[in-house]
One Martini backbone bead per residue (centre of mass of N, CA, C, O) as a GRO file, in nm:
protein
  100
    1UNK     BB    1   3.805   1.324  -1.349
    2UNK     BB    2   3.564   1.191  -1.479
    3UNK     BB    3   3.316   1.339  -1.692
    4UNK     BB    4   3.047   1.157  -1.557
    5UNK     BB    5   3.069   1.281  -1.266
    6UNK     BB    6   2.955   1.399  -0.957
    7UNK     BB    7   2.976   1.703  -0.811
    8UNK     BB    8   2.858   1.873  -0.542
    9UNK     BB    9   2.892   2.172  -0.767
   10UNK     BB   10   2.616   2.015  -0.883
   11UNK     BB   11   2.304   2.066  -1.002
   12UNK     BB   12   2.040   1.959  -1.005
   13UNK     BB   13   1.769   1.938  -1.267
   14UNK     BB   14   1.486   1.870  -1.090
   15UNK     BB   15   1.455   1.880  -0.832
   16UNK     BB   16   1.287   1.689  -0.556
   17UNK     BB   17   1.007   1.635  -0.764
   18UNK     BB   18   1.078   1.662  -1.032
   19UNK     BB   19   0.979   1.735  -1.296
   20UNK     BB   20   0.753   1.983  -1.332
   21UNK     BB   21   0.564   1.896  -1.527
   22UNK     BB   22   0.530   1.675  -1.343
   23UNK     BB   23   0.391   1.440  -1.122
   24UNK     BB   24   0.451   1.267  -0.879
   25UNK     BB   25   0.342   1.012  -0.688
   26UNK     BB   26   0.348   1.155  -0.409
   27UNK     BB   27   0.218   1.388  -0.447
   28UNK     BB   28  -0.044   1.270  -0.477
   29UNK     BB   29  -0.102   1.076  -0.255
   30UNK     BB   30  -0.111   1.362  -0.084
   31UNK     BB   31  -0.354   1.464  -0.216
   32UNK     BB   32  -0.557   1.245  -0.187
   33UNK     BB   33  -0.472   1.191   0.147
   34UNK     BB   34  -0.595   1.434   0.247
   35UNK     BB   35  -0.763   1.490   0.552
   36UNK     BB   36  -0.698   1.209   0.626
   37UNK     BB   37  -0.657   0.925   0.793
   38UNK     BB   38  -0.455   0.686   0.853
   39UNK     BB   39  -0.627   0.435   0.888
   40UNK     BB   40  -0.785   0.531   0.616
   41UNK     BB   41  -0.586   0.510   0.422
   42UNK     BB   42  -0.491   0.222   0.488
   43UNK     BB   43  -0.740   0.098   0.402
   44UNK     BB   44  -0.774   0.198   0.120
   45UNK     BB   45  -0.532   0.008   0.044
   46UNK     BB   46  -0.618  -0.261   0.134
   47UNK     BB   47  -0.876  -0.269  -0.071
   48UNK     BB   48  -0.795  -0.215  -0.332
   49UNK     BB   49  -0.552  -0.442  -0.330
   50UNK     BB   50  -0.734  -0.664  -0.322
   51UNK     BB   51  -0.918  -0.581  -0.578
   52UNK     BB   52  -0.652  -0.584  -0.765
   53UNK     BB   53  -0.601  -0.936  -0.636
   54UNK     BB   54  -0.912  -1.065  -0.678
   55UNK     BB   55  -0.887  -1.169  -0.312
   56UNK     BB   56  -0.623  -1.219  -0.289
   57UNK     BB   57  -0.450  -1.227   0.015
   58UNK     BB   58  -0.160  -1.331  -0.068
   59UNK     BB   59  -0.091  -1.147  -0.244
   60UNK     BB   60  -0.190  -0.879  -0.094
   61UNK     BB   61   0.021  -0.899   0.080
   62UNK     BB   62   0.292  -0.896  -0.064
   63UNK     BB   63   0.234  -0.636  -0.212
   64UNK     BB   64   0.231  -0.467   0.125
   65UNK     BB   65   0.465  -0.596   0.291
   66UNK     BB   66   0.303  -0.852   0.454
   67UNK     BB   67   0.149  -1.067   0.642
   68UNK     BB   68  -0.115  -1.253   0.640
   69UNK     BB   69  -0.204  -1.257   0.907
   70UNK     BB   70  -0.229  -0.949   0.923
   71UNK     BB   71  -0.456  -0.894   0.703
   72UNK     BB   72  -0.657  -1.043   0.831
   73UNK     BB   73  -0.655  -0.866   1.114
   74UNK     BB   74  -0.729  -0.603   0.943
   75UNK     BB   75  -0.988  -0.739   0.811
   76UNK     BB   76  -1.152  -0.792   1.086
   77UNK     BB   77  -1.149  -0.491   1.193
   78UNK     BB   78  -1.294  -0.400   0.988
   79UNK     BB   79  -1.573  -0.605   0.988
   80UNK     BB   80  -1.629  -0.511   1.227
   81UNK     BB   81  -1.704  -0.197   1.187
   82UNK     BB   82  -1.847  -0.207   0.886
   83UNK     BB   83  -1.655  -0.334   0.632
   84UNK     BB   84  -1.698  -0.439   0.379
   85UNK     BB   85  -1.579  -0.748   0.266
   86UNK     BB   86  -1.458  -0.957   0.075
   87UNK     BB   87  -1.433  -1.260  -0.027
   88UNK     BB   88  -1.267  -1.487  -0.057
   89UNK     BB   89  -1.143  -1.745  -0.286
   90UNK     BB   90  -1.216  -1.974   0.007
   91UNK     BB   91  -1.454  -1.835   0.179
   92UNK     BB   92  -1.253  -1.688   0.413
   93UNK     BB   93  -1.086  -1.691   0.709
   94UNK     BB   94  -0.776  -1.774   0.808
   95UNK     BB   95  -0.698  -2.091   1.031
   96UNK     BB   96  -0.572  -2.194   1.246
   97UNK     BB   97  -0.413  -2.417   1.381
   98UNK     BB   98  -0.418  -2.634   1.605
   99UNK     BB   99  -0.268  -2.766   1.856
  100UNK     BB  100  -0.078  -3.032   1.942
   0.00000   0.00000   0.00000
């Protein structure tokens, strides 16, 4: 076996979390989002993220992994219930086109 090789009865380094020294990032967010429920970490990641991509809402769909459809509707569902929404970089929420 060459000398770089890891074979199983080799011990990890840093265990599960990484160097002690510092803290990994996922371990930091599940300290942000404790007690907080899925619904509302959900909202507060996509209007972050929102916020972070100028309101530019193709853009902040593409970084969190959604169509950008989806956004508009998690969007919509936000401002019905009173979180207020920054306006989109084209002034509102992108409309379908009529069915031809």
């Amino acid at each position: 076996m060459p000398p770089s090789a890891i074979t199983l009865s080799d011990p990890p380094r840093h265990g599960i979390r990484g160097p002690r020294s510092r803290e990994s990032g996922n371990v930091s967010q599940m300290r942000f989002y404790g007690g907080r429920n899925l619904a509302k970490a959900e909202r507060d990641l996509v209007l972050t993220t929102l916020k972070q991509c100028s309101n530019n809402r193709t853009q902040t769909a593409k970084v969190l992994g959604m169509a950008r459809s989806t956004l508009d509707k998690k969007l919509k569902q936000y401002a019905a219930s009173g979180v207020p929404i920054p306006p989109a970089q084209n002034g509102g929420f992108r409309e379908r086109a009529a069915p031809i």
